[in-house]
C-alpha positions as CSV (number, residue, x, y, z in Angstrom):
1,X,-23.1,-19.6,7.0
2,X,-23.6,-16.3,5.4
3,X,-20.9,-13.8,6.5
4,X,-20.9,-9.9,6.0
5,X,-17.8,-7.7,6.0
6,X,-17.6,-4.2,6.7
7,X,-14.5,-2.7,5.7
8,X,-13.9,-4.4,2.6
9,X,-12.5,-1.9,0.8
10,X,-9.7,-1.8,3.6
11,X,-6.3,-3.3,3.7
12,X,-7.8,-6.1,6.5
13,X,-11.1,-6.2,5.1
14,X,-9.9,-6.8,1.3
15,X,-7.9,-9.6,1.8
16,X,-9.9,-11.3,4.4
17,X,-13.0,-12.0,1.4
18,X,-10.9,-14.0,-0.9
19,X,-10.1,-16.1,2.9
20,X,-13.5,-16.5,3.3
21,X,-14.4,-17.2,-0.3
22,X,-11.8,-20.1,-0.5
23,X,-13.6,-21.5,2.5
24,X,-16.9,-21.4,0.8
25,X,-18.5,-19.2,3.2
26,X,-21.3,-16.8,1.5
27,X,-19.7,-13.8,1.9
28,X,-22.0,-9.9,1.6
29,X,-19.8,-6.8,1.6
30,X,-20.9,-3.2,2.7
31,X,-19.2,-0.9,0.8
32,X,-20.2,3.4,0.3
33,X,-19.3,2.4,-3.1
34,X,-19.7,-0.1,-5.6
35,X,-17.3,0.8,-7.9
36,X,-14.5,1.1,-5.0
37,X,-14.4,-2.8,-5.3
38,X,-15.1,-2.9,-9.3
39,X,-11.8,-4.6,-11.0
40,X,-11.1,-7.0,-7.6
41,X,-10.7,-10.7,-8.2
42,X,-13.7,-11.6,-5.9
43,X,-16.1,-8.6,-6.8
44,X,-18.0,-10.8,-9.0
45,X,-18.5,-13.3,-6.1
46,X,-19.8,-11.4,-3.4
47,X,-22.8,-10.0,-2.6
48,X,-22.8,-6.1,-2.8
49,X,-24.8,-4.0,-0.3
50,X,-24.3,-0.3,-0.7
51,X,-24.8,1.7,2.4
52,X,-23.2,3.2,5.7
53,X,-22.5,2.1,9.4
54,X,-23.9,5.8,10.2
55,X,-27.4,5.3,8.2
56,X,-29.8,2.8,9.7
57,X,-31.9,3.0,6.5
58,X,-29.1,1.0,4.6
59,X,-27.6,-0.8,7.2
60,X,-30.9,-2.7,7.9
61,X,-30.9,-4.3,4.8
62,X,-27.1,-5.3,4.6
63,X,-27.6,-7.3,7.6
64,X,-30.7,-8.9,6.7
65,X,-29.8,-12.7,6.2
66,X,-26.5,-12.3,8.0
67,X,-25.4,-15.2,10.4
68,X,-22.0,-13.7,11.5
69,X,-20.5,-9.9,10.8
70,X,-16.8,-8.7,10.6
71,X,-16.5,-4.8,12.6
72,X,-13.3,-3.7,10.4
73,X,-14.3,-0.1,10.4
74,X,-13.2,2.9,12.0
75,X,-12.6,6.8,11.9
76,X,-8.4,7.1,11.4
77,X,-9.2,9.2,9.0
78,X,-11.5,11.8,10.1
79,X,-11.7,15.2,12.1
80,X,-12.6,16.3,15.9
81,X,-15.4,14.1,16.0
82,X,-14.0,10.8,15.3
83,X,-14.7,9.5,18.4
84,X,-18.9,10.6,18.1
85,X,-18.7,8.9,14.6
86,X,-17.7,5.6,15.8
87,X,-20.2,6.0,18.6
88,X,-22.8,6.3,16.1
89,X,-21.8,3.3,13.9
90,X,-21.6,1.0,16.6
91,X,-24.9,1.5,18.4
92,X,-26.5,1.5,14.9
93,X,-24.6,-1.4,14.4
94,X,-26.1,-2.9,17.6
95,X,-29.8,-2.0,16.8
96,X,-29.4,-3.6,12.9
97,X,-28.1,-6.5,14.1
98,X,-29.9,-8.4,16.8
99,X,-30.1,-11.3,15.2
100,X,-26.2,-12.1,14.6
101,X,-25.1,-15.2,15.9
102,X,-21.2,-13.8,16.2
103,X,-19.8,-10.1,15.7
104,X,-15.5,-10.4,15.2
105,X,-14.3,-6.8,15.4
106,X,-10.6,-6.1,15.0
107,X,-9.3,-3.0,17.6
108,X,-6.2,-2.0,19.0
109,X,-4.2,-2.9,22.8
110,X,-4.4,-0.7,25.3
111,X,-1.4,0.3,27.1
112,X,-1.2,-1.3,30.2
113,X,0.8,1.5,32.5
114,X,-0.7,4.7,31.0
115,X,-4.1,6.6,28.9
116,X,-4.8,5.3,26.0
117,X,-4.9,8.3,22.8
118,X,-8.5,9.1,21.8
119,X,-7.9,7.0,19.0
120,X,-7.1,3.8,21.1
121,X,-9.6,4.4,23.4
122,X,-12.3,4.8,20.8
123,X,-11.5,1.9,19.4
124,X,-12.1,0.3,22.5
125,X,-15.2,1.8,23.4
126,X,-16.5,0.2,20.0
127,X,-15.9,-2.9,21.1
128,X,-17.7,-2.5,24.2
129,X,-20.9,-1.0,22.6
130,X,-20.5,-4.2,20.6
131,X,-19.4,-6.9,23.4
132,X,-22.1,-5.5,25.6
133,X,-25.1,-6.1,23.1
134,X,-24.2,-8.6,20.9
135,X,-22.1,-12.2,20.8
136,X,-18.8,-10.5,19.9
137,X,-15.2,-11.5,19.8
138,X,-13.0,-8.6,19.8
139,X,-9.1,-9.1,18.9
140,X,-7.5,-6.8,19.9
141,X,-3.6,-6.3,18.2
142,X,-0.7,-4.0,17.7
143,X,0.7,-2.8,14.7
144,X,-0.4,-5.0,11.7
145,X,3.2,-5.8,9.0
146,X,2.5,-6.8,6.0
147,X,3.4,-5.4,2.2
148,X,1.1,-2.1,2.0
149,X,-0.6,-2.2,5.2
150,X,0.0,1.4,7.1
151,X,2.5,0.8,9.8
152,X,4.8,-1.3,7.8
153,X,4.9,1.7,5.5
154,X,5.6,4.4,8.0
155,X,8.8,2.2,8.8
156,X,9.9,1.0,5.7
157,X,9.7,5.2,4.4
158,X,11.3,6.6,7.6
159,X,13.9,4.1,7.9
160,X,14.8,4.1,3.9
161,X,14.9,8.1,4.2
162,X,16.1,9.3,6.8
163,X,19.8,7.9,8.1
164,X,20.0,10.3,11.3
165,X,17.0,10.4,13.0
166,X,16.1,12.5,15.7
167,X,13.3,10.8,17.9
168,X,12.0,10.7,21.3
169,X,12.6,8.3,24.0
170,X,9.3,6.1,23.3
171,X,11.7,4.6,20.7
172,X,12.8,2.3,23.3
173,X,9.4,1.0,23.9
174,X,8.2,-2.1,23.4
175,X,6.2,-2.9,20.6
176,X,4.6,-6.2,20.4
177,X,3.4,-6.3,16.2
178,X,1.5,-9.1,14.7
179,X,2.1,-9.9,10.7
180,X,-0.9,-9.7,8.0
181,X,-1.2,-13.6,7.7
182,X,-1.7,-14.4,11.6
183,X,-4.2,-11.3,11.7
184,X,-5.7,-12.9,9.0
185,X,-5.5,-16.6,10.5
186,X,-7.8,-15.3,13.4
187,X,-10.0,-13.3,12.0
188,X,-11.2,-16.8,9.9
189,X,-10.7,-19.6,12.9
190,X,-12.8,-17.4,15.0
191,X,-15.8,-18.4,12.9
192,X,-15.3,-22.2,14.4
193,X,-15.6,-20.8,17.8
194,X,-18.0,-19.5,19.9
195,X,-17.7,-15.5,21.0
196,X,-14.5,-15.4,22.9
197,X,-15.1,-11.5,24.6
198,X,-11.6,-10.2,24.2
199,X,-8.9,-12.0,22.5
200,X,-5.1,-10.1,22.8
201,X,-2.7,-11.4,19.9
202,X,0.5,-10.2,19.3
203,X,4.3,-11.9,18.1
204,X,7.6,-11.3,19.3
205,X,7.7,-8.0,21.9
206,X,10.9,-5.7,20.6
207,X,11.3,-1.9,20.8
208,X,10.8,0.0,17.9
209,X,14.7,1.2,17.8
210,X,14.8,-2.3,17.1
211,X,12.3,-2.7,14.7
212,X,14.3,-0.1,12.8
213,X,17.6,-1.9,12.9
214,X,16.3,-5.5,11.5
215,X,14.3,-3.5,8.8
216,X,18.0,-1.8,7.9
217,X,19.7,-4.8,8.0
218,X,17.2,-6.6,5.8
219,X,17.3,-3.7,3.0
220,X,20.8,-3.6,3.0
221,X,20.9,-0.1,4.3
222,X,23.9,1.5,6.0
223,X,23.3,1.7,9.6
224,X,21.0,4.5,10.7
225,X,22.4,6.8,13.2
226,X,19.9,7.4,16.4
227,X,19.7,10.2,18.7
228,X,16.7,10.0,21.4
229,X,15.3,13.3,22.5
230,X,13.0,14.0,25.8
231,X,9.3,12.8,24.8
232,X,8.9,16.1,24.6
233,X,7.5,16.3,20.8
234,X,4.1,15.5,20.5
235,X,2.8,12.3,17.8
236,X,1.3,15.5,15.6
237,X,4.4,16.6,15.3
238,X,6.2,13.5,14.8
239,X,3.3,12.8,11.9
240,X,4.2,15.8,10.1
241,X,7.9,14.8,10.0
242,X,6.7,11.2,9.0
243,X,4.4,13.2,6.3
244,X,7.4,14.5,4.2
245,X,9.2,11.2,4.2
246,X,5.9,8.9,3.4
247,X,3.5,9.0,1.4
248,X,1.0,8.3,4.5
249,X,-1.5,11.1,5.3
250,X,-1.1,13.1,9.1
251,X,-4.3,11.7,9.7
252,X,-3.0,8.3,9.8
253,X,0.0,9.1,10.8
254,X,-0.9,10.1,14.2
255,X,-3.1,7.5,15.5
256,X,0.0,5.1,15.2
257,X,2.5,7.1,16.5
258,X,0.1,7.9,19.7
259,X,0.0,4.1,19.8
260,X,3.6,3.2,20.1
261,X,4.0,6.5,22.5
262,X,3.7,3.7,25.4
263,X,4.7,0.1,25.6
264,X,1.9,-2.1,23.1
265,X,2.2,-5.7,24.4
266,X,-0.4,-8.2,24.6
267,X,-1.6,-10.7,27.3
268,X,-1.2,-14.1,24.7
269,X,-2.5,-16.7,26.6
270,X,-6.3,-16.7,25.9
271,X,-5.1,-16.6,22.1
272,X,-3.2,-19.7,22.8
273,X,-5.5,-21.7,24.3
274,X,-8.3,-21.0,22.1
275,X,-6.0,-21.1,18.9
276,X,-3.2,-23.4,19.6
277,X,-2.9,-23.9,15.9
278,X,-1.3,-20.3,15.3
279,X,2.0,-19.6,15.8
280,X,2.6,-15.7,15.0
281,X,5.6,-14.8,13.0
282,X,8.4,-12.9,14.4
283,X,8.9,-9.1,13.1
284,X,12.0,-10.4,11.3
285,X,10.0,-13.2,8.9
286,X,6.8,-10.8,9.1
287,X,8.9,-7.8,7.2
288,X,11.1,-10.3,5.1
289,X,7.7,-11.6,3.8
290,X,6.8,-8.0,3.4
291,X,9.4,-7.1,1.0
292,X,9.4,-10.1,-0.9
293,X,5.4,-9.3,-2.1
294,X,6.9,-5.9,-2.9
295,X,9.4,-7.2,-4.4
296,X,7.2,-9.8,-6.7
297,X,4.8,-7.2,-7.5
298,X,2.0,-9.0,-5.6
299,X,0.1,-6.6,-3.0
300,X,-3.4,-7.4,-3.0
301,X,-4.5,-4.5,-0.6
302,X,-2.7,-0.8,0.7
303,X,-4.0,1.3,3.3
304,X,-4.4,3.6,0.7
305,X,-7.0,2.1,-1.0
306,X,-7.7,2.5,-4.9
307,X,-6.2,5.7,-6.1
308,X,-5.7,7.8,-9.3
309,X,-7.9,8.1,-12.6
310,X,-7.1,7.2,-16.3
311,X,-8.4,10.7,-17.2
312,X,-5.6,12.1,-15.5
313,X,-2.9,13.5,-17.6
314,X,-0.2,13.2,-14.9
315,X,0.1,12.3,-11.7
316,X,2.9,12.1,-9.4
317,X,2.5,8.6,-6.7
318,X,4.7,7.9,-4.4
319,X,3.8,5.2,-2.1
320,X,4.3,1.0,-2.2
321,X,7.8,1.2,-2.0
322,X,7.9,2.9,-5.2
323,X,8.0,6.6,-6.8
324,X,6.0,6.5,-9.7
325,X,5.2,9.6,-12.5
326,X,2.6,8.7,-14.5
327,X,1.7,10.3,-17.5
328,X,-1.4,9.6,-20.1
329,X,-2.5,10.9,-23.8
330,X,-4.9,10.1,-26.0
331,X,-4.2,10.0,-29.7
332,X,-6.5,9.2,-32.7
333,X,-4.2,6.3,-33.6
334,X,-4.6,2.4,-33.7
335,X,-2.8,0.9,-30.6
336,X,-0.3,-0.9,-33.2
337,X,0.8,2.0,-34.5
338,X,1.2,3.6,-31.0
339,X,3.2,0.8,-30.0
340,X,5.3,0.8,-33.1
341,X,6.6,4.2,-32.3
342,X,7.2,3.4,-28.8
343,X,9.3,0.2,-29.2
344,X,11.3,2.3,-32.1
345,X,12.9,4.6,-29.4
346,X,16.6,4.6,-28.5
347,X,19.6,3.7,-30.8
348,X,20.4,5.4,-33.5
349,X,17.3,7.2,-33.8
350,X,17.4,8.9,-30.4
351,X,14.7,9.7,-27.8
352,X,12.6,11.9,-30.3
353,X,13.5,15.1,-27.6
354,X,16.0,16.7,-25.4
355,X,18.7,15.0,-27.5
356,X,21.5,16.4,-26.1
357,X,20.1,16.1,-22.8
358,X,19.7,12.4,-23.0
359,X,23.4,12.8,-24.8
360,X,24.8,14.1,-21.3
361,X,23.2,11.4,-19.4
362,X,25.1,9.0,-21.4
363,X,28.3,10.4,-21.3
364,X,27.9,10.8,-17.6
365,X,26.9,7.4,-16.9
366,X,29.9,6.0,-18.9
367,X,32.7,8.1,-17.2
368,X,31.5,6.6,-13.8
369,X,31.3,2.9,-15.2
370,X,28.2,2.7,-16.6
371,X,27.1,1.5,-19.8
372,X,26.1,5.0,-21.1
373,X,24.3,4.9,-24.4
374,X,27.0,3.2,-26.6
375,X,25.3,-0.5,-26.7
376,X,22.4,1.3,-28.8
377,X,19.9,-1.3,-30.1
378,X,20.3,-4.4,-32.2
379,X,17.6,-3.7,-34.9
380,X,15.5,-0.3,-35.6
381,X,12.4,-1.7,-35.2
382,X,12.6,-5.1,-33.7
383,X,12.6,-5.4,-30.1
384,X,12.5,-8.7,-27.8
385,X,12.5,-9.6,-24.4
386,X,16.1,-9.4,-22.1
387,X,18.2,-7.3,-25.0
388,X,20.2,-4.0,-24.5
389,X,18.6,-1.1,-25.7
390,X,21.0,2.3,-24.9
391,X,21.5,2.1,-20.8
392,X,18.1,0.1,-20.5
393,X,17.4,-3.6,-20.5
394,X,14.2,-5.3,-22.0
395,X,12.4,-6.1,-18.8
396,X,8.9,-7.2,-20.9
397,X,7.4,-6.7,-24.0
398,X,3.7,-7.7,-25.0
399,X,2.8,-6.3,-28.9
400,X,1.0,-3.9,-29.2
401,X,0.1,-3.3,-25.2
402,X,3.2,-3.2,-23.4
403,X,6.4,-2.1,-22.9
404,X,8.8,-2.2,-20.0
405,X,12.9,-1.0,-19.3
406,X,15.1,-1.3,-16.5
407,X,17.9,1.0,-16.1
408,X,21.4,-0.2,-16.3
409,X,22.9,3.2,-15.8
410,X,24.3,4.2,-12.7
411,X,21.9,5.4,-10.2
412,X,21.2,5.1,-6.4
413,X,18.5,3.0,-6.7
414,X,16.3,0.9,-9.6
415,X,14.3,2.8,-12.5
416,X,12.2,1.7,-15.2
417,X,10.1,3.1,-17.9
418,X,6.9,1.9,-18.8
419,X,4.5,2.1,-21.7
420,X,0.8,0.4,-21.9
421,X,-0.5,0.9,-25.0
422,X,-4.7,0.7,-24.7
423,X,-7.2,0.8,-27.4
424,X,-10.1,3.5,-26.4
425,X,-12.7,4.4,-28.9
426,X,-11.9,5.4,-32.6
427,X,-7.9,5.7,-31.3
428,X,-5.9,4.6,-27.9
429,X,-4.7,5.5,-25.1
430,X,-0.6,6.1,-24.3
431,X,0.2,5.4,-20.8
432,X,3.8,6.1,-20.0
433,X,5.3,5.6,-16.6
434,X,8.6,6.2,-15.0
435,X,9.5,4.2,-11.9
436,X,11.9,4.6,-8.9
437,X,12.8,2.8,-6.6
438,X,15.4,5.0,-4.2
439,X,18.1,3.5,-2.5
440,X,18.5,5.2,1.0
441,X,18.5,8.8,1.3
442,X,20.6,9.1,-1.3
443,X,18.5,8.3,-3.8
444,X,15.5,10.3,-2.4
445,X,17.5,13.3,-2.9
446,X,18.6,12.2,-6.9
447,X,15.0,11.4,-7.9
448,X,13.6,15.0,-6.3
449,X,16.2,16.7,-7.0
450,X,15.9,16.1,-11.0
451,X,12.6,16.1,-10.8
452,X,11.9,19.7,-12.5
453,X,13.9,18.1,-15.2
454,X,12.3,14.9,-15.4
455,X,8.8,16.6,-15.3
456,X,10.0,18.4,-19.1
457,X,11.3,15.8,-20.7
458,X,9.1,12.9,-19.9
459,X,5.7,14.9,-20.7
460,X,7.7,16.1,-23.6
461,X,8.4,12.5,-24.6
462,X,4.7,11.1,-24.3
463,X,3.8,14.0,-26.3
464,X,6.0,13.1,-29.1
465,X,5.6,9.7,-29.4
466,X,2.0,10.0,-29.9
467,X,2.5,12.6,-32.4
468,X,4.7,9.9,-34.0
469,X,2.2,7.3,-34.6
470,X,1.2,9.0,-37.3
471,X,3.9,7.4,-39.2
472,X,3.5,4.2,-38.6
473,X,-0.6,4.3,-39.6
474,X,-0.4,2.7,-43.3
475,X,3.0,-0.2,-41.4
């Protein structure tokens, strides 16, 4: 069976090809753009047609061949006329792809007691342009937790940063979520079966008050105080408030708050008959699972998508759990030598600027317990994995490319600095990243609140020690 998926670039879409690949299917991606995929683990074994849903002219072509057809598209992110857009796509959809044996598109439950937002109700009207024309199953689910995906990173942000919220009423709705892997799990089985029409799945049903205790309890978080206002204050409103806290866009933003403005629960049953072999996870294993892949390092996909450029010179990310400031130079020196410099830091020789600024960190660090920066370093030059060096512990070291620290000082949260060290033309390129990882509010307010500091002396410090390279050319 040859399978194509729209939407591969998309936190769904992504993670459902390397599914499909392990079960040998022949798997053809539409993507806008090729390189959006480039760097991927399964790019090199998937077909690649470029094109658009809204262009017949290179949707024809993508579909030639195609037995069965993954829908994961639609408009979140666009203006007034979302809705028109997804119109469009669908019905060109339709007219490219007569000849598919099975469409599975993914959309969104309808409330059952009130209107649906425009976004909901779009999402619908998809899959009837699709269910109407062509042999479709349409699953239709709440919000989707899993490590990156958009709603589990409005929670994990909101709760993590704000302990006194403010909210309306809808808090004590009910909220019936489905985690990554199940989503996952049917979006694949539903190739063994024949078009199913529309398929509800969904876990456990909780409110989303309750959603933020477990996620509180599971970080370790003091308890977060609640007050529930009249559902007086619009979702665009709510979005913007979600917008300072997160690192997810209004535009997203909205869409799921409209959808947890009424109760999201799912009819289960035809899901259970047709795939008795999947049991949903609770929301308490679904966001334990969650944090553990944040944890480990290991997303595969964000909502996000691929973001940033190596020609930037800084850039400021904060999203994944993670604030990161990321800072790059090129120099006209080998990568050894660049790498030399950087694993010379600390000890007796200092932190090459703002001396006495890294001097007052120290001293304040070991008044309030911490180890300050009186372990210095065991040898001037030599470096190896899991030693003290100042207030920072060798998390991993690979000569000449890398260099990673985590901070033993005190701080309301985790931090490590980062070096990659990568050969580019005649010289390399210096890569230097800090990372933060806040600890409640608390630690929100620490990072931002030194951040005009930081901002100095880190680009001061990438500066210098590619300038110092230089003395390490002819070592």
């Amino acid at each position: 069976m040859k399978v194509l998926v729209t939407g591969a670039t998309g936190y769904v879409g992504g993670r459902l090809v390397t599914h499909l690949l392990e079960k040998k299917y022949q798997v053809r991606v539409l993507v806008r753009d090729a390189q959006r995929i480039a760097g991927r683990k399964w790019a090199n074994l998937v077909e690649v047609a470029v094109g658009d849903l809204t262009d017949l002219n290179t949707l024809k072509p993508a579909l030639e061949g195609i037995d069965a057809a993954y829908y994961l598209v639609h408009s979140m992110y666009t203006d007034v006329d979302f809705v028109k857009m997804d119109r469009m796509a669908a019905k060109n959809f339709v007219k490219c792809g007569k000849h598919l044996k099975h469409v599975i598109y993914l959309g969104g439950i309808l409330p059952k007691e009130k209107k649906a937002s425009r976004h909901i109700e779009s999402r619908a009207e998809v899959g009837e342009i699709l269910r109407t024309a062509l042999p479709t199953t349409e699953f239709r689910a709440g919000p989707i937790i899993g490590a990156g995906s958009a709603s589990f990173e409005l929670l994990r942000y909101f709760v993590q940063r704000i302990p006194i919220m403010f909210v309306p009423t809808w808090i004590l709705n009910q909220v019936q979520s489905i985690a990554i892997r199940d989503i996952l799990s049917y979006l694949l089985l539903s190739l063994e079966h024949k078009p199913l029409g529309i398929v509800e799945v969904g876990a456990d049903r909780i409110t989303f008050r309750k959603m933020i205790d477990i996620y509180t309890e599971l970080r370790g978080l003091t308890k977060r105080i609640i007050i529930t206002l009249p559902p007086i204050i619009p979702p665009s409103q709510m979005a913007r408030l979600f917008g300072i806290v997160s690192p997810v866009p209004d535009a997203l933003a909205i869409p799921i708050l409209e959808g947890i403005c009424h109760n999201v629960v799912a009819d289960t049953s035809k899901a259970e008959k047709y795939f008795p072999e999947i049991k949903p996870i609770q929301f308490r294993p679904a966001v334990e699972l969650a944090l553990n892949m944040l944890q480990q390092e290991t997303v595969s996909t964000c909502w996000s998508g691929a973001q940033g450029s190596q020609s930037l010179t800084y850039e400021l990310v904060d999203r994944e759990g993670l604030i990161r400031e990321v800072r790059t130079i090129y120099t006209d020196f080998s990568a050894e030598s660049v790498f030399s410099s950087v694993s010379s830091i600390g000890g007796k020789r200092g932190w090459l600027v703002w001396r006495w600024a890294w001097e007052i960190r120290g001293f304040i660090d070991k008044t309030i317990g911490g180890p300050g920066l009186r372990r210095g370093r065991r040898h001037p030059t030599e470096i190896l994995p899991g030693e003290a060096l100042d207030f920072w512990r060798v998390e991993e070291i690979k000569p000449p490319n890398l260099l990673r620290l985590r901070a033993e000082m005190k701080v309301p949260g985790r931090v490590w600095m980062q070096w990659e060290v990568r050969a580019e033309g005649s010289g390399s390129r210096l890569i230097q990243t800090a990372m933060f990882d806040p600890k409640g509010f608390l630690g929100i307010i620490y990072w931002y609140g030194l951040y005009p500091i930081h901002k100095l002396i880190f680009s001061d410090l990438v500066r210098a020690i590619a300038y110092d390279a230089k003395k390490y050319m002819d070592s």
